[in-house]
N, CA, C and O of each residue as an XYZ file, in Angstrom:
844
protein
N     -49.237     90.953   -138.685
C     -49.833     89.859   -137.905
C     -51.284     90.207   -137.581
O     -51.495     91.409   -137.425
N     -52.425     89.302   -137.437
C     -53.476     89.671   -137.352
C     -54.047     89.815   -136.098
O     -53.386     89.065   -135.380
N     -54.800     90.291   -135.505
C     -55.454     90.556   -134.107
C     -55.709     89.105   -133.764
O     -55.978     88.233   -134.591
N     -55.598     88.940   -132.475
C     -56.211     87.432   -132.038
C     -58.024     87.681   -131.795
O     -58.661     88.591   -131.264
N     -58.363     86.596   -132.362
C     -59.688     86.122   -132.380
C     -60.379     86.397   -130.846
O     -59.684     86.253   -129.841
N     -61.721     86.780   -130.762
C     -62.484     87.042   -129.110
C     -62.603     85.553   -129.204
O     -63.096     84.895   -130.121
N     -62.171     85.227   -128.314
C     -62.913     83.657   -127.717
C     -63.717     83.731   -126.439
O     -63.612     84.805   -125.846
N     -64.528     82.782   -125.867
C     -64.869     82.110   -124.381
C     -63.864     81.684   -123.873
O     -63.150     81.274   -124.788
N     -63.215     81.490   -122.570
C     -62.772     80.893   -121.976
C     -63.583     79.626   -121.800
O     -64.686     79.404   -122.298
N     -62.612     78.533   -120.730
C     -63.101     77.214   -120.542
C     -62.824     76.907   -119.727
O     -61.864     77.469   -119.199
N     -63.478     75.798   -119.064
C     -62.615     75.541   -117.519
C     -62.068     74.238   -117.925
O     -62.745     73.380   -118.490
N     -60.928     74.122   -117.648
C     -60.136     72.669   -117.836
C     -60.120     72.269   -116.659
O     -59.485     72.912   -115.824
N     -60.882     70.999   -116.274
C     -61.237     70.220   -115.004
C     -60.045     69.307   -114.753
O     -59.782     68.511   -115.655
N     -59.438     69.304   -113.881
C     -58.086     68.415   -113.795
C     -58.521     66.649   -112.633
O     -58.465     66.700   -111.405
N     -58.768     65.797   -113.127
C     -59.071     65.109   -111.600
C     -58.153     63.574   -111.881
O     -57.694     63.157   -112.944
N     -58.122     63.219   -111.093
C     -56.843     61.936   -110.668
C     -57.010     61.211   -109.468
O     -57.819     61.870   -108.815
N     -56.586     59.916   -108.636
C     -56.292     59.506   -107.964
C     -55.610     60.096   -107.004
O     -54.923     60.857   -107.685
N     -55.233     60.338   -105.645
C     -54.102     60.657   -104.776
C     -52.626     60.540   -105.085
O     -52.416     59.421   -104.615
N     -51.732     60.856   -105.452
C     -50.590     60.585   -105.666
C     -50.296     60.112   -107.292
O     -49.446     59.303   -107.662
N     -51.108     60.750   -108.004
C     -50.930     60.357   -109.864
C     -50.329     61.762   -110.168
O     -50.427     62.073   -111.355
N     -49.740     62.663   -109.374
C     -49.346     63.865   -110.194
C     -50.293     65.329   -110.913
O     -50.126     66.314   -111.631
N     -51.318     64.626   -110.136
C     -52.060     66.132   -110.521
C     -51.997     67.580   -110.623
O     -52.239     68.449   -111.461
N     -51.532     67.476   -109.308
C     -51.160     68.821   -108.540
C     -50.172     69.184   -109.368
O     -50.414     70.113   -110.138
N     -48.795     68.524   -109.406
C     -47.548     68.878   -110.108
C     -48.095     69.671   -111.334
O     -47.920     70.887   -111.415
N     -48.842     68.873   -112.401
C     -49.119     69.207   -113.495
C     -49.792     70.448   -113.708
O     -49.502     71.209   -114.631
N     -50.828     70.696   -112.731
C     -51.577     71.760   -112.297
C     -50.845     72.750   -112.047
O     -51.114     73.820   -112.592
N     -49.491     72.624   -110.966
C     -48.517     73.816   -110.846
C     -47.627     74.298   -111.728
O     -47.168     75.432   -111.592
N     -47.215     73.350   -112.920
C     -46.423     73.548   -113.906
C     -47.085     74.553   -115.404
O     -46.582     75.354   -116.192
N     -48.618     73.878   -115.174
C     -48.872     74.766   -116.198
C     -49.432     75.845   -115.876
O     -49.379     76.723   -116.738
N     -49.953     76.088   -114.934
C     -50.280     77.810   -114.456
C     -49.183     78.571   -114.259
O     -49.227     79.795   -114.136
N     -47.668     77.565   -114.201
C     -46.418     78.295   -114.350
C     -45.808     78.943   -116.109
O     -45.080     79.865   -116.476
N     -46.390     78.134   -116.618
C     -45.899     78.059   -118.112
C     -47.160     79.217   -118.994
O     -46.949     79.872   -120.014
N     -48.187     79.160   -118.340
C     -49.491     79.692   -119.676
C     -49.908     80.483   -118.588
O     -50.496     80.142   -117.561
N     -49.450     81.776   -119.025
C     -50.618     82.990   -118.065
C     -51.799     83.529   -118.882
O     -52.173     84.697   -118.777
N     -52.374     82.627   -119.706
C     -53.852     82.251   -119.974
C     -54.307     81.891   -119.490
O     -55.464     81.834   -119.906
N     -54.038     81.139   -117.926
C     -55.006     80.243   -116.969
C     -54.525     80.503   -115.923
O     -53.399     80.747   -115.489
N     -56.237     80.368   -115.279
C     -55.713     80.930   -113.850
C     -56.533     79.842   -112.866
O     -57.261     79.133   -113.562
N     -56.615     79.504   -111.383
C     -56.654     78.527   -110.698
C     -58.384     78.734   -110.282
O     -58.545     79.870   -109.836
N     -59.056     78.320   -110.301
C     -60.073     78.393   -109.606
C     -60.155     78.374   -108.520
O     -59.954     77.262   -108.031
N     -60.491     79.550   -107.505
C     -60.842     79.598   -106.112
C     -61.669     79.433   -105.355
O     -62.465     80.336   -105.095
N     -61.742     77.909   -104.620
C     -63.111     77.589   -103.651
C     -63.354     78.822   -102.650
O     -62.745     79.892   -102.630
N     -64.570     78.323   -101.693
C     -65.074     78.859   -100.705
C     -64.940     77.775    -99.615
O     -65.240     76.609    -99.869
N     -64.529     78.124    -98.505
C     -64.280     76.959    -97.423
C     -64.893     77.626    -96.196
O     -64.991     78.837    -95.997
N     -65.312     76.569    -95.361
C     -66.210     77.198    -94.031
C     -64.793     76.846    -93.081
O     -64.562     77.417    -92.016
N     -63.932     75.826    -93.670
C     -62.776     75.961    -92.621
C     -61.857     76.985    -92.434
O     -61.443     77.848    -93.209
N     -61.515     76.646    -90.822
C     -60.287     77.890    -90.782
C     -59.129     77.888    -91.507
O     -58.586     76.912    -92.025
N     -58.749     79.129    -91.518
C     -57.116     79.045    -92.506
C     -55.934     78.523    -91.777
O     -55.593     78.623    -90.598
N     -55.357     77.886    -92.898
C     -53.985     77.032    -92.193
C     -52.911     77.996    -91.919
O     -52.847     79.114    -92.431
N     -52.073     77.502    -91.084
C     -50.877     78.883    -91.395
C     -50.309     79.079    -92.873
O     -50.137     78.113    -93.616
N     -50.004     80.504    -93.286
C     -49.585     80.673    -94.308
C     -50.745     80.863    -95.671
O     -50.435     81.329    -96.768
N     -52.075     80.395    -95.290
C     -52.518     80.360    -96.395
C     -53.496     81.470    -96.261
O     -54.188     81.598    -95.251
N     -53.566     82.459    -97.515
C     -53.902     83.599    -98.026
C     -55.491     83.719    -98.508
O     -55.900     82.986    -99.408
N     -56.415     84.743    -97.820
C     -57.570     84.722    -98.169
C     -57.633     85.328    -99.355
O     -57.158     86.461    -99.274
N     -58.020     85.055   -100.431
C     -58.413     85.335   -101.882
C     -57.105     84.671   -102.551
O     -56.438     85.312   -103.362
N     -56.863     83.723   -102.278
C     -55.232     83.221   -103.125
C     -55.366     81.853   -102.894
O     -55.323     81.057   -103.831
N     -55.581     81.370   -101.309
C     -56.324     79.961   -101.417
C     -57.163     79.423   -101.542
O     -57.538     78.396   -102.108
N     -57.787     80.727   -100.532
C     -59.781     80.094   -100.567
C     -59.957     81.517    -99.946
O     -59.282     82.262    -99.236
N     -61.280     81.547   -100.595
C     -62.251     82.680    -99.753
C     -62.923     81.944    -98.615
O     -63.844     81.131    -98.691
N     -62.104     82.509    -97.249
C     -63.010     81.391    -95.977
C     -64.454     82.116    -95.702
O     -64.265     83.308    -95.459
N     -65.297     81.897    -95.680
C     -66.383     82.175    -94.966
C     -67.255     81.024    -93.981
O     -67.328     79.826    -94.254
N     -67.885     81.676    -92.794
C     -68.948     81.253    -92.256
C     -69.753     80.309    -92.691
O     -70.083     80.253    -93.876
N     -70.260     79.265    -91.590
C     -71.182     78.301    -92.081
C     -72.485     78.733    -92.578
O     -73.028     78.438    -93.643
N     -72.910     79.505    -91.602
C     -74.125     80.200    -92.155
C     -73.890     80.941    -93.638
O     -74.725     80.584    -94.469
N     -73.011     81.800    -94.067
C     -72.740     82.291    -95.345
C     -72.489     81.689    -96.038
O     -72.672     82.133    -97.171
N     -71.938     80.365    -95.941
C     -71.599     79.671    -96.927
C     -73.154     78.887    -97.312
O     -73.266     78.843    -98.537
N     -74.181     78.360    -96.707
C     -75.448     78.487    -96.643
C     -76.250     79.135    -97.466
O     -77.006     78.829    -98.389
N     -75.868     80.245    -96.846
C     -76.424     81.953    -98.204
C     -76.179     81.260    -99.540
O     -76.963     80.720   -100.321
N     -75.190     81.390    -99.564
C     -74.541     81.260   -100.730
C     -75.207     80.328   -101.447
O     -75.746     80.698   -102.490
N     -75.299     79.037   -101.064
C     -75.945     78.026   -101.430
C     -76.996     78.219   -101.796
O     -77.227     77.776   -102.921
N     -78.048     78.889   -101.138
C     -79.682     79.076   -101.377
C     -79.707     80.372   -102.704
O     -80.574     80.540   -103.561
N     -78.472     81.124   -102.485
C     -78.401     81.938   -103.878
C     -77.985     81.582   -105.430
O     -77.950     82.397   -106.352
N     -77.624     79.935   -105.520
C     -77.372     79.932   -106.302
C     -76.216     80.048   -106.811
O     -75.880     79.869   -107.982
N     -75.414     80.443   -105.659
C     -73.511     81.687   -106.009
C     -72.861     80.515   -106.172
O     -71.707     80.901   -105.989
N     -72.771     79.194   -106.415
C     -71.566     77.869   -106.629
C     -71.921     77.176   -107.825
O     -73.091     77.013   -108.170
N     -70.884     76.746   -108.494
C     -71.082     75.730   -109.895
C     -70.679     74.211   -109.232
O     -70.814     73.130   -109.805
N     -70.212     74.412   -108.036
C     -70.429     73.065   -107.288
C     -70.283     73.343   -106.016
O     -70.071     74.523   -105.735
N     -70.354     72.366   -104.952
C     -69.976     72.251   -103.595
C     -69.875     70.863   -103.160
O     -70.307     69.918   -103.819
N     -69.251     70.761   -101.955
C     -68.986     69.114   -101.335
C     -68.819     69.510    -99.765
O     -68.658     70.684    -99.431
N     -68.870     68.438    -98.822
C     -69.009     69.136    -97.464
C     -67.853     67.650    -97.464
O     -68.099     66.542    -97.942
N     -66.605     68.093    -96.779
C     -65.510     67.214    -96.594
C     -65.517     67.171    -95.252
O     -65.610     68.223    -94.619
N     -65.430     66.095    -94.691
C     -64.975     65.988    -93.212
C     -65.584     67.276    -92.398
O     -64.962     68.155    -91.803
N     -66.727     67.140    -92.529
C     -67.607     68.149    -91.784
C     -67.323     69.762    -92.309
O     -68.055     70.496    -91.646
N     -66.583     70.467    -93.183
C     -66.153     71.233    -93.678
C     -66.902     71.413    -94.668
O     -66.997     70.306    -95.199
N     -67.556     72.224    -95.297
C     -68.122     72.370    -96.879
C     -66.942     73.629    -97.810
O     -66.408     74.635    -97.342
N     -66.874     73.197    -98.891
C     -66.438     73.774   -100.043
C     -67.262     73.964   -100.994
O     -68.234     73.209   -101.003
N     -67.156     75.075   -102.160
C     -67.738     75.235   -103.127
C     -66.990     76.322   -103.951
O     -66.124     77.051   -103.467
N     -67.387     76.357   -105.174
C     -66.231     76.992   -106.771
C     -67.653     78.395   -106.514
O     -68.846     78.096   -106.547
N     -67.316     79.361   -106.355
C     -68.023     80.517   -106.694
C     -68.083     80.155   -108.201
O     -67.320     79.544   -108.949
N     -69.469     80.860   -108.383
C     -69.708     81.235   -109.973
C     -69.524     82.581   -110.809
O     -69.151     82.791   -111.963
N     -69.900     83.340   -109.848
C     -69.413     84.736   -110.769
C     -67.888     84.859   -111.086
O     -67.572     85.030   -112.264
N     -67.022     84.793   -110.231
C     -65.849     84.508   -110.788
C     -65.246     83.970   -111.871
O     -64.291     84.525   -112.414
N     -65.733     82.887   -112.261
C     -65.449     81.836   -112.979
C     -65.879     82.415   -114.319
O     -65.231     82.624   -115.345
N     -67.303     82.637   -113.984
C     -68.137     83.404   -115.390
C     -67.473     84.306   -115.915
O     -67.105     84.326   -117.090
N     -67.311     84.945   -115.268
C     -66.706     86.729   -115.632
C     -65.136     86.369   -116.279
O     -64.653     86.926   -117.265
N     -64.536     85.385   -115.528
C     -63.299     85.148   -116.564
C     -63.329     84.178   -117.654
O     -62.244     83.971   -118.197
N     -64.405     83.501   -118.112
C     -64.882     83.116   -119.181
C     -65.408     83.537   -120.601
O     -65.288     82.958   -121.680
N     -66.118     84.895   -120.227
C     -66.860     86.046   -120.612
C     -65.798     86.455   -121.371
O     -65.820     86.488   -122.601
N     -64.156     87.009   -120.159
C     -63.691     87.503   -121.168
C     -62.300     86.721   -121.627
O     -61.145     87.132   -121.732
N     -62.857     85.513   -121.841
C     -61.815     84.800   -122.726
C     -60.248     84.448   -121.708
O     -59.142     84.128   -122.143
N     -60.532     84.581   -120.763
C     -59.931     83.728   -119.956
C     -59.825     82.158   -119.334
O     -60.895     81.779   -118.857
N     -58.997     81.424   -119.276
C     -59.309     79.893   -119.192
C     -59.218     79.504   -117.456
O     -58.330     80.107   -116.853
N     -59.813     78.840   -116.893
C     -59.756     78.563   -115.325
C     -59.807     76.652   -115.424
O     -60.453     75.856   -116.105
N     -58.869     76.539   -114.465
C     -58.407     75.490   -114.139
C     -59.100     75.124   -112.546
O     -59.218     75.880   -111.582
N     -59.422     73.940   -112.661
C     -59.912     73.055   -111.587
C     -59.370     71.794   -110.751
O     -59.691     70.834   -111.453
N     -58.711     71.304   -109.607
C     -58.192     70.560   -109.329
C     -59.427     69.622   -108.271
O     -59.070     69.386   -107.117
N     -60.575     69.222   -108.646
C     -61.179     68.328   -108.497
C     -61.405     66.755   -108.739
O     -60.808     66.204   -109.664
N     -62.296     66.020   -107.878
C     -62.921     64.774   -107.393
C     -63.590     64.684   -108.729
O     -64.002     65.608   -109.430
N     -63.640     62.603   -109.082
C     -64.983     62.988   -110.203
C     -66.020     63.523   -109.458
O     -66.612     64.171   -110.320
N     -66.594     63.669   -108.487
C     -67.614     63.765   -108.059
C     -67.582     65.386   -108.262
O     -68.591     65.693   -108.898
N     -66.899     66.377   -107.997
C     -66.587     67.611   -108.522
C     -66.501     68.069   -109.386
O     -66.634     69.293   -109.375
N     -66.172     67.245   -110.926
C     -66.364     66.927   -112.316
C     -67.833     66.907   -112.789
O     -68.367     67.721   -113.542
N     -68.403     65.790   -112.188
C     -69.650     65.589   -112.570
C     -70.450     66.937   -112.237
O     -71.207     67.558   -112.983
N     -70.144     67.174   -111.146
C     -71.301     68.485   -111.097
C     -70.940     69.752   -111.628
O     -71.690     70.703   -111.407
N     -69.495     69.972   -112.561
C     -69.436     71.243   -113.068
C     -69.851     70.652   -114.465
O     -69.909     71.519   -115.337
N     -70.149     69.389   -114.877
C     -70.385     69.479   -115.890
C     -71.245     69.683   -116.062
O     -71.609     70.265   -117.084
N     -72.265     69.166   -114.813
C     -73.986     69.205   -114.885
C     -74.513     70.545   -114.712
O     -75.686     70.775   -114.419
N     -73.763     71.283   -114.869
C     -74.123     73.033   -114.490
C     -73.383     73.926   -115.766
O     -73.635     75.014   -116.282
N     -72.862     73.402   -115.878
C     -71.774     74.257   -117.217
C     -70.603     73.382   -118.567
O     -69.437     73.494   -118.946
N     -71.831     72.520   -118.895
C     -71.394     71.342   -119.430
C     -70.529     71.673   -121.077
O     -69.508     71.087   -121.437
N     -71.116     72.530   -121.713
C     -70.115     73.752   -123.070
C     -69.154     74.373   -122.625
O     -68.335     74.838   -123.417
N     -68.985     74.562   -121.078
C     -67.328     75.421   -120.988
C     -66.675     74.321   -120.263
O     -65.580     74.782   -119.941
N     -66.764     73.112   -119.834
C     -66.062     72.062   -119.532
C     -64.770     71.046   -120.270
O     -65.068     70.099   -120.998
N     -63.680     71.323   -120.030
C     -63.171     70.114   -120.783
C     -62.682     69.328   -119.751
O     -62.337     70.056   -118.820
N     -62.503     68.137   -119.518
C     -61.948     67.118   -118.360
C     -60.952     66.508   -118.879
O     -61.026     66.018   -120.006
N     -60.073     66.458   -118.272
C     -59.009     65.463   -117.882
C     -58.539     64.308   -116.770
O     -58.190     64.473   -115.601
N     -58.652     63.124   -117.524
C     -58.186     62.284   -115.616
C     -57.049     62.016   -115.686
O     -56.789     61.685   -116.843
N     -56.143     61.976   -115.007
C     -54.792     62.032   -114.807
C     -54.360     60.423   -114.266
O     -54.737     60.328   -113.098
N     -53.825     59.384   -114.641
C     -53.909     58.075   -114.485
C     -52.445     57.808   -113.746
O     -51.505     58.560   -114.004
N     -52.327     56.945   -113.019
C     -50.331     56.677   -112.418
C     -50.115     55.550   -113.481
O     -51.005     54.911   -114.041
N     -48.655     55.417   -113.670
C     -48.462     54.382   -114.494
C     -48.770     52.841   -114.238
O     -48.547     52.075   -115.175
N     -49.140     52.456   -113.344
C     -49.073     51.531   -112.466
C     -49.435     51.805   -110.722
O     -49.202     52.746   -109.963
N     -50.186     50.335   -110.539
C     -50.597     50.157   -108.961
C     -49.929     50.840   -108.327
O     -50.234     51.842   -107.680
N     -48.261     49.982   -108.568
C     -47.017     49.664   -107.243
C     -46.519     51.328   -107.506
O     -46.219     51.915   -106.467
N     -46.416     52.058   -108.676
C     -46.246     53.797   -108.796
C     -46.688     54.240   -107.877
O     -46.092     54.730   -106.918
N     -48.391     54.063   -108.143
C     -49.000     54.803   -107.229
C     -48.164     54.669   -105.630
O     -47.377     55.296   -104.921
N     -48.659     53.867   -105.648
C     -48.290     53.222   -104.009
C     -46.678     53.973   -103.733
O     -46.558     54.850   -102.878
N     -45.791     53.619   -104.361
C     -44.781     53.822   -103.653
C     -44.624     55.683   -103.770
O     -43.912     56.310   -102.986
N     -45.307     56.246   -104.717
C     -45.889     57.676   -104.523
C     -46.003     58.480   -103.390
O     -45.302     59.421   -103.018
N     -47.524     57.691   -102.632
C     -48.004     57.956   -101.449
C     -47.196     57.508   -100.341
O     -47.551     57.854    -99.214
N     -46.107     56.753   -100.488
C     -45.370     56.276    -99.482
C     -44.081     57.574    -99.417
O     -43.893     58.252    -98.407
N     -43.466     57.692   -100.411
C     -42.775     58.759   -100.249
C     -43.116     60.426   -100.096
O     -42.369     61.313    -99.683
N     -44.224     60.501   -100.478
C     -44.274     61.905   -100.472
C     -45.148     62.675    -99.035
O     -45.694     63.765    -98.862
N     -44.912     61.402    -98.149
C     -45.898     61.522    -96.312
C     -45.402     60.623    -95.569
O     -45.050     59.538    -96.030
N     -45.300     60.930    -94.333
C     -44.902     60.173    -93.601
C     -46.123     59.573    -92.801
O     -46.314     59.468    -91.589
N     -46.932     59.193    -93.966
C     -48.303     58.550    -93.159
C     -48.019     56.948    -92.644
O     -47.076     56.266    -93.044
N     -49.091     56.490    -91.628
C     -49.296     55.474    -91.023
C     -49.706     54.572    -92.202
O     -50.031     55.087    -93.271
N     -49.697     52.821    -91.978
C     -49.905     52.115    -92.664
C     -50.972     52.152    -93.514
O     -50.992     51.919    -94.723
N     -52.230     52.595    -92.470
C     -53.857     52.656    -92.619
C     -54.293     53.468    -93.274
O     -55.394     53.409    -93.823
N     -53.324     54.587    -93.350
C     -53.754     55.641    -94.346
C     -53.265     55.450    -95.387
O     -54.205     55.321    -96.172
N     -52.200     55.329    -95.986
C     -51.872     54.526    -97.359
C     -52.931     53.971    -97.700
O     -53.662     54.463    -98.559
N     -53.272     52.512    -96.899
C     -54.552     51.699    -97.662
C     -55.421     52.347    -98.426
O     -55.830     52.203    -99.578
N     -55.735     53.494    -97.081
C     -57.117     54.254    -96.940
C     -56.927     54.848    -98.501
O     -57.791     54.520    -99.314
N     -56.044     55.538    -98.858
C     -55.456     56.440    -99.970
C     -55.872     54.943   -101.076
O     -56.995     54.773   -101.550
N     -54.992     54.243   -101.246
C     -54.999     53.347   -102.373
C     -56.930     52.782   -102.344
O     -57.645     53.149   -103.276
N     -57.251     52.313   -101.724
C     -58.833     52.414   -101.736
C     -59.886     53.562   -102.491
O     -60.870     53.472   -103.224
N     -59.067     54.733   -101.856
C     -59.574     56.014   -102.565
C     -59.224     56.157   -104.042
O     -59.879     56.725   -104.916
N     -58.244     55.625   -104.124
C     -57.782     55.732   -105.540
C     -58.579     54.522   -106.330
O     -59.043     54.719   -107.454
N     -58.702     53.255   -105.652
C     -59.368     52.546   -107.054
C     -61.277     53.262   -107.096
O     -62.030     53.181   -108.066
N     -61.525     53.752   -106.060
C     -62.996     54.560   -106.737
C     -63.159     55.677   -107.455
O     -64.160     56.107   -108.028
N     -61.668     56.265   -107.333
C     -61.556     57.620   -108.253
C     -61.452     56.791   -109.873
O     -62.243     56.915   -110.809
N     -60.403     56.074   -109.819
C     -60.220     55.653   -111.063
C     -61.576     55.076   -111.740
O     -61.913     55.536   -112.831
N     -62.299     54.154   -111.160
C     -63.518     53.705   -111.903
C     -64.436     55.283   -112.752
O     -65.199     55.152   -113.709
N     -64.127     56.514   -112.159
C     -64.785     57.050   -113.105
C     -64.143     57.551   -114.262
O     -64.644     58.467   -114.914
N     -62.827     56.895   -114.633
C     -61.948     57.626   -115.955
C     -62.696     57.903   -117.371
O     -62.328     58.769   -118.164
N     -63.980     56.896   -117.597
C     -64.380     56.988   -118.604
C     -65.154     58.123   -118.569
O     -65.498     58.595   -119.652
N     -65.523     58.697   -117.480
C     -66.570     60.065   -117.462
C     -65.694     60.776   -118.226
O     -66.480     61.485   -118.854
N     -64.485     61.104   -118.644
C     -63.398     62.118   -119.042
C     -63.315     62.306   -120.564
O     -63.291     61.236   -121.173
N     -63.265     63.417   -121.327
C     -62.595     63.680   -122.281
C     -61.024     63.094   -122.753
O     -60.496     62.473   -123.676
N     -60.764     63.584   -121.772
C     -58.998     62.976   -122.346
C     -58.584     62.047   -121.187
O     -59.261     61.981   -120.161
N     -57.598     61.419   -121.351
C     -57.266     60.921   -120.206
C     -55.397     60.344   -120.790
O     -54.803     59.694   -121.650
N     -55.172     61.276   -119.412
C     -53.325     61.116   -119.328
C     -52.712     59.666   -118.575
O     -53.426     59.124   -117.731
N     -51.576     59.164   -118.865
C     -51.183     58.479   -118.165
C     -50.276     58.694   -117.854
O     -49.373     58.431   -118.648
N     -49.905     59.296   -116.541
C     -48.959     60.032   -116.228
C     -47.329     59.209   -115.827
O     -47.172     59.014   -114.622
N     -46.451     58.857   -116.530
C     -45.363     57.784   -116.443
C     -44.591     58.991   -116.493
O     -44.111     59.175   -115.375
N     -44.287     59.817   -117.226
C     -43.458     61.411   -117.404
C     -44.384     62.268   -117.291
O     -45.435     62.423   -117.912
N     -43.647     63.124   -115.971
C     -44.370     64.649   -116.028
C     -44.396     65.614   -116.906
O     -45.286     66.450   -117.064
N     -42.846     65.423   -117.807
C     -42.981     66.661   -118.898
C     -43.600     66.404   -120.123
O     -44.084     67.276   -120.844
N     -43.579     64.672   -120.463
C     -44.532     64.369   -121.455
C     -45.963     64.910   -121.314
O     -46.605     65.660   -122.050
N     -46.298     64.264   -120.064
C     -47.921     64.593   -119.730
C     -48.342     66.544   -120.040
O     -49.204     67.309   -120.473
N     -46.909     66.469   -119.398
C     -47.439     68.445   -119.195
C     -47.276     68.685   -120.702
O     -47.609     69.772   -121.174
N     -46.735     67.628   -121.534
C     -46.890     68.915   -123.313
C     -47.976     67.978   -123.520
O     -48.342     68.225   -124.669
N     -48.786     66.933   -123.012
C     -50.109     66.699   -123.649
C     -50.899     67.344   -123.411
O     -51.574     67.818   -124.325
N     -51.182     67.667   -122.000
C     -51.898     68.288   -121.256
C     -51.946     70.144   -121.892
O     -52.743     70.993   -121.492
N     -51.108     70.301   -122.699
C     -50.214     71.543   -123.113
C     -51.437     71.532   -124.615
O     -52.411     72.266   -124.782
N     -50.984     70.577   -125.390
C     -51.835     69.914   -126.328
C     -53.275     70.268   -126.644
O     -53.827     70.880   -127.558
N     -53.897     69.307   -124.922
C     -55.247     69.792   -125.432
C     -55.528     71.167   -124.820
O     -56.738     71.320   -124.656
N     -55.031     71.876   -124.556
C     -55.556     73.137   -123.976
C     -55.240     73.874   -125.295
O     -56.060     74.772   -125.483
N     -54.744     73.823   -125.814
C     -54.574     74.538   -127.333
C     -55.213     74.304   -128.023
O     -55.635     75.267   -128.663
N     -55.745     72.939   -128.404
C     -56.555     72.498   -129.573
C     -58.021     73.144   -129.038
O     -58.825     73.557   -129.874
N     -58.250     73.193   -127.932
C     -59.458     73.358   -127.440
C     -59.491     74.915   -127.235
O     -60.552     75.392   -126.832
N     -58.880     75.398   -127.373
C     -59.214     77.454   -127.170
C     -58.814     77.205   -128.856
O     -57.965     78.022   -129.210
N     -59.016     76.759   -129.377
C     -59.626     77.048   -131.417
C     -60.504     76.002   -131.944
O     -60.334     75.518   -133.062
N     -61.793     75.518   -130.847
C     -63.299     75.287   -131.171
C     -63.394     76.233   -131.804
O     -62.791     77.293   -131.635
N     -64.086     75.995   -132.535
C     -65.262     76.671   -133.205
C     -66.262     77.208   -132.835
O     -66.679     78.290   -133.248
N     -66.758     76.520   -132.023
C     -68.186     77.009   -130.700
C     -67.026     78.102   -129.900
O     -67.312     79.293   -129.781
N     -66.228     77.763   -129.586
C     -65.497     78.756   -128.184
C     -64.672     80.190   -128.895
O     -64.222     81.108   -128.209
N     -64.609     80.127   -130.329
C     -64.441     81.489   -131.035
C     -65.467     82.565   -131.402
O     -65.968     82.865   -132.485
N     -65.622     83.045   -130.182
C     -66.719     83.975   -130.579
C     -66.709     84.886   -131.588
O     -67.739     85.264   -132.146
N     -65.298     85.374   -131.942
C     -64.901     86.445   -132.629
C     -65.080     85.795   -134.126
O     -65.212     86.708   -134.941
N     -65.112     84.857   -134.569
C     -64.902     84.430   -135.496
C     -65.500     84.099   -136.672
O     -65.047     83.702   -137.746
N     -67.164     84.456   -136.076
C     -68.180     84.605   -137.002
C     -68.115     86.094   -138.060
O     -68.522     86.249   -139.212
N     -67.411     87.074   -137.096
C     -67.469     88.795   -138.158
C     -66.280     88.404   -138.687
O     -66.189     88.230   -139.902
N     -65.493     88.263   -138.070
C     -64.180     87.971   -138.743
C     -64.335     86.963   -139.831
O     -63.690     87.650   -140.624
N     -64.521     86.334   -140.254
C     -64.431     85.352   -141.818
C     -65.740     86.164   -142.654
O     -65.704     86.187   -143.884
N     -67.256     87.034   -141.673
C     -67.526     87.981   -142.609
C     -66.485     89.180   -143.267
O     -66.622     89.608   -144.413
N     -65.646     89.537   -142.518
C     -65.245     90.825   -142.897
C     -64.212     90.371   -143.992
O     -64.048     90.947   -145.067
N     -63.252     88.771   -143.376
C     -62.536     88.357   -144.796
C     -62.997     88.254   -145.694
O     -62.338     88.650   -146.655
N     -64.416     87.664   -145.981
C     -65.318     87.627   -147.491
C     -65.649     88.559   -147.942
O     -66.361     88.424   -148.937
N     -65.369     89.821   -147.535
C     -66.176     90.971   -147.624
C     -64.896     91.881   -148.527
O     -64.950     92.760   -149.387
N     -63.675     91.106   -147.776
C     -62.326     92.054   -148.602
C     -61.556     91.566   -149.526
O     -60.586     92.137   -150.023
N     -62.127     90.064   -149.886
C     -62.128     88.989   -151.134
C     -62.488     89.789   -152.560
O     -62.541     89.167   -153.621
């Protein structure tokens, strides 16, 4: 059997509506392919119970998170409900470098700006519900939210959706296990670019060479 090829890693950008199954899909395949690993924000908020510094988020300071900013250290950021977030970059790089793949569970608006910063290691996906009344009855079961927030959610969802065409691929998520072997699909076809095989330029020299 032959050595596997050096590749780049890539970041596979995951983004969707509220309640289209993102997440699921996101948890299933970092369960299935330990080729990919989750991308870890930076949050100025405090930690929730249970949740793990370097596993959920690296929390830091407003002011550091600031630093950070003026250094250059994020391939994006967003300030949520008075809170700011941002994707460290060395991280990301360094497991790219060595042919590792990182996964993203972002906003288009979180999309757009990793593309606008690292637009050759990007692939996107938008994750679609099969239907309105799906969606909806989605967000109804999976919270015991108030009327207003539903709306609020379904509102959010028709401005997420208007950006589907920004996307490379785009799922329609009616089956989770269908979606997860598409989703399965392009992450395969896409770690054997041509651009993303680094190894692959000596290697077809060294085959011509033993021709």
């Amino acid at each position: 059997m032959s050595e596997e090829i050096a590749r780049r890693g890539m970041m596979l950008v995951l983004s969707s509506p509220s309640g289209a199954g993102k997440t699921t899909l996101a948890r299933r395949l970092l369960e299935d392919d330990d080729g990919i690993e989750m991308s870890i924000s930076c949050t100025t908020r405090p930690p929730r119970p249970g949740e793990v510094e370097g596993k959920d988020y690296f929390f830091v300071d407003h002011d550091r998170f600031i630093e950070m900013q003026s250094e250059d250290a994020f391939l994006e950021w967003a300030v949520v409900f008075d809170n700011r977030y941002g994707t460290p970059r060395k991280p990301v790089e360094d497991a790219l470098a060595g042919g590792k793949d990182v996964l993203f569970d972002v906003d288009w608006q979180g999309a757009q700006k990793l593309r606008g910063n690292a637009a050759p290691d990007v692939v996107s996906v938008f994750v679609l519900p099969p239907s309105a009344q799906a969606l909806e009855e989605r967000l109804r079961q999976r919270a015991q939210d108030h009327e207003d927030v539903v709306q609020k959610r379904m509102q959010g969802a028709s401005n997420e959706i208007q950006h589907w065409n920004e996307y490379d691929y785009v799922l329609v998520n009616s089956d989770v296990d269908r979606s997860l072997t598409y989703l399965k699909a392009v992450l395969a076809a896409e770690r054997v670019r041509r651009d993303r095989q680094t190894g692959i330029a000596p290697f077809v020299k060294t085959l011509l060479a033993d021709l």
